[in-house]
N, C-alpha and C positions, 0 to 999 in steps of 0.2 A: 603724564597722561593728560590730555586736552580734554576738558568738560565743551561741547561741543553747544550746551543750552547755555552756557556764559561767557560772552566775550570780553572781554574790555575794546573800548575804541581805541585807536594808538594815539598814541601822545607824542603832539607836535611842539616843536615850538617854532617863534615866528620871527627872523631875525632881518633886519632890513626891509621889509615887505617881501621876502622870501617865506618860503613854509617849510621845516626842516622837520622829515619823520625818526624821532625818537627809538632807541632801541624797546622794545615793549618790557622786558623786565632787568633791570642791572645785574650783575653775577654778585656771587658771595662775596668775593674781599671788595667791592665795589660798595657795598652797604655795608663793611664790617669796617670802610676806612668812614662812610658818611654818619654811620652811630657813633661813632667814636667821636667826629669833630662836633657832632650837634650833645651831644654829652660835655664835652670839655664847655661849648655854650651856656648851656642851659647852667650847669655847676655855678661856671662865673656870674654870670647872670643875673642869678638869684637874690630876690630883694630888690634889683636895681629896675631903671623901669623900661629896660631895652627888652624885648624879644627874643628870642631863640627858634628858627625853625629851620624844621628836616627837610628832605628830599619830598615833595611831592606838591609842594605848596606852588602855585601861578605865580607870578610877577607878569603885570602888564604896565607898563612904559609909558607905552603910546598904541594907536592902531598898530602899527607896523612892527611891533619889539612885545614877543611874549615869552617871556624866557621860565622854565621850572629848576632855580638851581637843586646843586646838592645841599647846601647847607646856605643859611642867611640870618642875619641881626636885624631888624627894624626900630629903629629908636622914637619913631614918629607912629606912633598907634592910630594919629590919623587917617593911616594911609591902608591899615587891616581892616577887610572888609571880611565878612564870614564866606564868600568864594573865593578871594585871592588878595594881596598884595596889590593896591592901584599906586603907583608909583617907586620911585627907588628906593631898594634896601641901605641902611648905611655899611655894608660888608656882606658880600657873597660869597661862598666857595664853590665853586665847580672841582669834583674830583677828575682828573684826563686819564684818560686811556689812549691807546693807541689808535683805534678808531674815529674818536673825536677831538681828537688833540689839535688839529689843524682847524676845524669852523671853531673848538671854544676858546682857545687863543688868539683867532681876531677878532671872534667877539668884545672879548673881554679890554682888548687893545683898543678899540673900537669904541666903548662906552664907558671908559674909565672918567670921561670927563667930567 
């Protein structure tokens, strides 16, 4: 049922100075494979002084590169700001689907560098 006084805005992200509109909510095994990975994270993690985070968190790049993985490590805290991620994670995961499996594998082809 749709609360029609609450929207959320949709979630884009921004890849090559392109703007690519996000699916608004992921399905169940979609979050049940991204809790799982950011869990096996955080687990390892612990005590050390990398990061761990989920699905929902920004990464911005540059102007033209805004990406919200699945799952990500940051090992540089310099770069955690309290809205987002300003520069690269040292490890992303993107989970594919058959929907986006074609734009997140060139992306990821794309900025491995």
């Amino acid at each position: 049922m749709d609360n029609l006084a609450y929207q959320e805005p949709p979630r884009v992200e921004r890849i090559e100075g392109r703007t690519y509109l996000m699916s608004p909510r992921p399905k169940i095994g979609h979050n049940r494979v991204c809790t799982n990975i950011a869990s096996i994270f955080a687990n390892y993690l612990m005590g050390k002084p990398c990061v761990p985070f989920a699905d929902g968190t920004d990464v911005y790049l540059d102007d033209e590169n805004h990406y919200i993985p699945d799952a990500m490590i940051v090992c540089d805290r310099s770069i955690i700001h309290d809205d987002a991620i300003y520069g690269a994670p040292d490890l992303v995961v993107e989970v594919l689907s058959p929907s986006t499996t074609h734009v997140e594998s060139v992306v990821l082809i794309r900025h491995k560098k």
